[in-house]
Structure formats: structure tokens, C-alpha cells
VEXGUVO-72537 format. One record per atom (N, C-alpha, C): z, x, y; atom name; residue in three letters. Coordinates in pm, 1 decimal, m for minus. Example, Ala and Ser with C-alpha at 12.3 -4.5 7.8 and 13.67 -1.06 7.14 Angstrom:
BEGIN
780.0 / 1319.0 / m569.0 / N / ALA
780.0 / 1230.0 / m450.0 / CA / ALA
780.0 / 1320.0 / m330.0 / C / ALA
708.0 / 1285.0 / m225.0 / N / SER
714.0 / 1367.0 / m106.0 / CA / SER
787.0 / 1290.0 / 3.0 / C / SER
END
This chain:
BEGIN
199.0 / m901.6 / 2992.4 / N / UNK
68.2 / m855.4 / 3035.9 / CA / UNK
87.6 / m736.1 / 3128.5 / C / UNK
m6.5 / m666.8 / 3112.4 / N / UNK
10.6 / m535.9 / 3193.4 / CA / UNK
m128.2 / m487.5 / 3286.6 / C / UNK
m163.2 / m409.5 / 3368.9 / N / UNK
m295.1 / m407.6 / 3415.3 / CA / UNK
m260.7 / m230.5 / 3462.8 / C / UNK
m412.5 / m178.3 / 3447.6 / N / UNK
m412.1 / m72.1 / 3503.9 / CA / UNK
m519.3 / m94.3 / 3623.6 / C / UNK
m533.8 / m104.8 / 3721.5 / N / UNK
m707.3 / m125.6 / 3784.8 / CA / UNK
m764.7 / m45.9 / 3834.1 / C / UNK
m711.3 / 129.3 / 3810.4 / N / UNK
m773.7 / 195.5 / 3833.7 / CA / UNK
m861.7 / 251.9 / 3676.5 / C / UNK
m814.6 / 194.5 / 3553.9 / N / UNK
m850.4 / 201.7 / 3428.8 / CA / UNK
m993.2 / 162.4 / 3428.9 / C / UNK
m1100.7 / 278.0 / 3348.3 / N / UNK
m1241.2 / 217.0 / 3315.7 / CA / UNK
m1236.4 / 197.8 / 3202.4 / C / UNK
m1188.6 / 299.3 / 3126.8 / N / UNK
m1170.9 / 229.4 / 2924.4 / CA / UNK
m1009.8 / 193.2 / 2905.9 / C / UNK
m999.9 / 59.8 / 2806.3 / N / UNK
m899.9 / m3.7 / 2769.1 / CA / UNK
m933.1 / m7.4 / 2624.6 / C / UNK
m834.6 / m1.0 / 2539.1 / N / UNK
m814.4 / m39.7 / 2416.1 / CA / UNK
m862.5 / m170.6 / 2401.3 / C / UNK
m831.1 / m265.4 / 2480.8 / N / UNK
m885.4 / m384.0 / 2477.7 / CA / UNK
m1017.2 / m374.4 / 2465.9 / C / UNK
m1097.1 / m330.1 / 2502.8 / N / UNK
m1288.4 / m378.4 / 2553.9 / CA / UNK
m1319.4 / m339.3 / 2399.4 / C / UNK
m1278.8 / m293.6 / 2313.6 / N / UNK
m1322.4 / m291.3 / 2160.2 / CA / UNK
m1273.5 / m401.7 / 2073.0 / C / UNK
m1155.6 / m484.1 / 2120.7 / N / UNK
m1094.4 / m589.7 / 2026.0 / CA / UNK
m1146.7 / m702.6 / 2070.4 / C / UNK
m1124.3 / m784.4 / 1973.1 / N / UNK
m1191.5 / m964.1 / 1986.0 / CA / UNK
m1069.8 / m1025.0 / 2018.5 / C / UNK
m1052.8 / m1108.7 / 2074.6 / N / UNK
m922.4 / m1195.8 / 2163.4 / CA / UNK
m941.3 / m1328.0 / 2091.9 / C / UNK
m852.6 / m1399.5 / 2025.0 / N / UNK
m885.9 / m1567.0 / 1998.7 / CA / UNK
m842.0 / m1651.5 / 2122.5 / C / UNK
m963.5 / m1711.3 / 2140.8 / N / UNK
m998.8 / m1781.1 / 2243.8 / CA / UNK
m863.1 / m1870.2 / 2276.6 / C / UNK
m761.2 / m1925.7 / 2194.8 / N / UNK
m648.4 / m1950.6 / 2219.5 / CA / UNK
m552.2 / m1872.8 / 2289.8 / C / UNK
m549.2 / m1782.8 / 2257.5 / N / UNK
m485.9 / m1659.5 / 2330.1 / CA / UNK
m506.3 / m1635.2 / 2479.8 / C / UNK
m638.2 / m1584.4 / 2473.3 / N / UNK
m716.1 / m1604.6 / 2614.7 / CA / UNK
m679.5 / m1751.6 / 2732.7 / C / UNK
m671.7 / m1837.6 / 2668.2 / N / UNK
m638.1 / m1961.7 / 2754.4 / CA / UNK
m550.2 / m1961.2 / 2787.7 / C / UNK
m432.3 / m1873.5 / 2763.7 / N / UNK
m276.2 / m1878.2 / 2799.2 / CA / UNK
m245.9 / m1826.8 / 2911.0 / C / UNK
m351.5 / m1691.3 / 2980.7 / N / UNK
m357.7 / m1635.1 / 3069.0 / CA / UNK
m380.1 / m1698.4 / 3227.3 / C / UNK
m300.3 / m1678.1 / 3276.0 / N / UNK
m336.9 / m1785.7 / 3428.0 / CA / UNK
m444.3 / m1769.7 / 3462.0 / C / UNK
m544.9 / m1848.4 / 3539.3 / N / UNK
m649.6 / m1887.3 / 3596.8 / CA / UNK
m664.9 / m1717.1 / 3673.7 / C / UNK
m569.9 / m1727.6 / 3788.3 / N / UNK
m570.6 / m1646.8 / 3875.7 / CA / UNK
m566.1 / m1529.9 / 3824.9 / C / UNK
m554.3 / m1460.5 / 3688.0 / N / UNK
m506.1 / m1326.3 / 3626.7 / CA / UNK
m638.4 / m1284.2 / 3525.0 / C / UNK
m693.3 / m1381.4 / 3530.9 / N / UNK
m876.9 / m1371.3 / 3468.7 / CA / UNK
m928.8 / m1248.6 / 3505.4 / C / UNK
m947.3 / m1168.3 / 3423.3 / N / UNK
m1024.8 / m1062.6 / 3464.6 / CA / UNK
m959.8 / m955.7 / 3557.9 / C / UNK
m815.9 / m948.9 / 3557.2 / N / UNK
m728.1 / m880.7 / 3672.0 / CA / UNK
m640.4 / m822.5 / 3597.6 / C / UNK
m555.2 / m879.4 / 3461.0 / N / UNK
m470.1 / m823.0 / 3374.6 / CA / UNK
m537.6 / m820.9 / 3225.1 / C / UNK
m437.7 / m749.3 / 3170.6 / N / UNK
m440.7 / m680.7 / 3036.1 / CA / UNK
m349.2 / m764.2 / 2924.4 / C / UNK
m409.5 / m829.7 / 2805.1 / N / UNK
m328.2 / m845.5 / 2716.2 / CA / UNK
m259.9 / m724.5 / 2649.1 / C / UNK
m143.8 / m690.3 / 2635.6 / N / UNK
m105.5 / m587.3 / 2544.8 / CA / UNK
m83.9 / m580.7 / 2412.6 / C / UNK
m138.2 / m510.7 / 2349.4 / N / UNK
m122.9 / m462.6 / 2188.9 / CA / UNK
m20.6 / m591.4 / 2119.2 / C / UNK
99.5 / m553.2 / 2174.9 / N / UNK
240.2 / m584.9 / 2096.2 / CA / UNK
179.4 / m742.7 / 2134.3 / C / UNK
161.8 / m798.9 / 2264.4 / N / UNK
132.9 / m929.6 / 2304.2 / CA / UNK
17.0 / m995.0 / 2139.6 / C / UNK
m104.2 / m915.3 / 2178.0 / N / UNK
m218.6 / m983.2 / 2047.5 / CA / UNK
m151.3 / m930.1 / 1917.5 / C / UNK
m86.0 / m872.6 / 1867.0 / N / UNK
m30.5 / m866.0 / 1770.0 / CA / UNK
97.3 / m958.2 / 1712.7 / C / UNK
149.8 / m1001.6 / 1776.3 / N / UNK
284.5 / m1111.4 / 1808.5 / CA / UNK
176.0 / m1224.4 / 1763.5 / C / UNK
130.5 / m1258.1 / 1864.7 / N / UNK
13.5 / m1371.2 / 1823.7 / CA / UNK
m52.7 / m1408.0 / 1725.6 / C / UNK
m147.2 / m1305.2 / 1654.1 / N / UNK
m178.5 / m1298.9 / 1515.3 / CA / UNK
m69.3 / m1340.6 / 1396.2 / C / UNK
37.4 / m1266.0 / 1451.7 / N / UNK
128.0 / m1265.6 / 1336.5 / CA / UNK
159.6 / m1424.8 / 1312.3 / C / UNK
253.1 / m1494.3 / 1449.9 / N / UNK
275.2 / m1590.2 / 1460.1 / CA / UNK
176.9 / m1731.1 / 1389.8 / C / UNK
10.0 / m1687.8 / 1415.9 / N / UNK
m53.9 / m1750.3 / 1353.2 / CA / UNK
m68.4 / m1757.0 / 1242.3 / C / UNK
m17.8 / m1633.6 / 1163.0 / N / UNK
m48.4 / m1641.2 / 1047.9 / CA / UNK
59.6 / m1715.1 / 944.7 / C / UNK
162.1 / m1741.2 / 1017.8 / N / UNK
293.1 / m1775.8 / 954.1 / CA / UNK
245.3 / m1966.6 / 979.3 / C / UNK
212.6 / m1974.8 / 1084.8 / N / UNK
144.8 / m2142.5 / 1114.4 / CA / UNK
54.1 / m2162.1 / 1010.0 / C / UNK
m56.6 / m2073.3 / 971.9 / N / UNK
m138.6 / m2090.8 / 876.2 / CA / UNK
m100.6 / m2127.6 / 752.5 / C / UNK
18.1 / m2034.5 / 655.9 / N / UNK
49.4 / m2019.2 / 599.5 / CA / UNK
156.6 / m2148.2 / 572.7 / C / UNK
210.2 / m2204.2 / 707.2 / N / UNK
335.6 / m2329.6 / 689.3 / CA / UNK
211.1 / m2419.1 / 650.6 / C / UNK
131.0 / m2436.8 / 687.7 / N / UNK
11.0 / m2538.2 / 715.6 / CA / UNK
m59.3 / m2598.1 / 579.8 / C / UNK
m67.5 / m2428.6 / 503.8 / N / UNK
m146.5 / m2454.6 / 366.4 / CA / UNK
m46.3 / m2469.9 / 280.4 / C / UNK
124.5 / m2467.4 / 273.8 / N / UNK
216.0 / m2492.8 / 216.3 / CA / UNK
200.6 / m2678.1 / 216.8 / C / UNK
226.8 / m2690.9 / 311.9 / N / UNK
209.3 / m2859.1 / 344.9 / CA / UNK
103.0 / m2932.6 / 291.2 / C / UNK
m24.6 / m2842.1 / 302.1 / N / UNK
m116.5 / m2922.1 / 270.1 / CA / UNK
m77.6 / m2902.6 / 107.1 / C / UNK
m51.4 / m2824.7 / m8.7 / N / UNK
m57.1 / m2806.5 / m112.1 / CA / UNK
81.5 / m2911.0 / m167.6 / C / UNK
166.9 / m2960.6 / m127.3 / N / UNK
251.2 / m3029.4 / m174.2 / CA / UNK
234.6 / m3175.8 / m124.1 / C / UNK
134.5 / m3229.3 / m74.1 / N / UNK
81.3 / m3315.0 / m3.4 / CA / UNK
27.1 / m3415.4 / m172.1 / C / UNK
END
């Protein structure tokens, strides 16, 4: 995580965050830091490979 706080536009304030993601962030860092690119992108990816183990399993089920 990274923060600028003298920053008024972020790349962020245009993207949607999954609410999973968001929960990972400490209490105290709410609204103070920055998810980074590489961070929500890692994430996505990762999910998509869970998704993907998930519907494997379910199809040989």
C-alpha cells in the first residue's frame, strides 16, 4: 500500500475495489492509504485462478 496525502486525483477514485480486498486493509489505514495497481491486480488474478480451481472441482464432482 502506498499513500500520497497531498494527492487530490488517484487512479484509484475511478476503479471498483472487491469488498474482500478492501477488508484486508487495517482499520486504522481506512481512508489514509492507497491500494496499488500491482496490489488489485495480484488479487484479481489470484481470484481468478480460485475461481477457476473451484469450477474444476465442481465439474468432476
Amino acid at each position: 500500500m502506498a499513500a500520497d496525502p497531498g494527492a487530490k486525483d488517484c487512479w484509484c477514485g475511478e476503479k471498483k475495489f472487491p469488498r474482500e480486498l478492501l477488508e484486508q486493509i487495517p482499520e486504522e489505514a481506512v481512508r489514509k492509504v492507497c491500494i496499488c495497481q500491482e496490489c488489485l491486480q495480484n488479487y484479481l488474478n489470484e481470484q481468478e485462478i480460485s475461481d477457476a480451481s473451484y469450477q474444476a472441482a465442481e465439474s468432476n464432482s
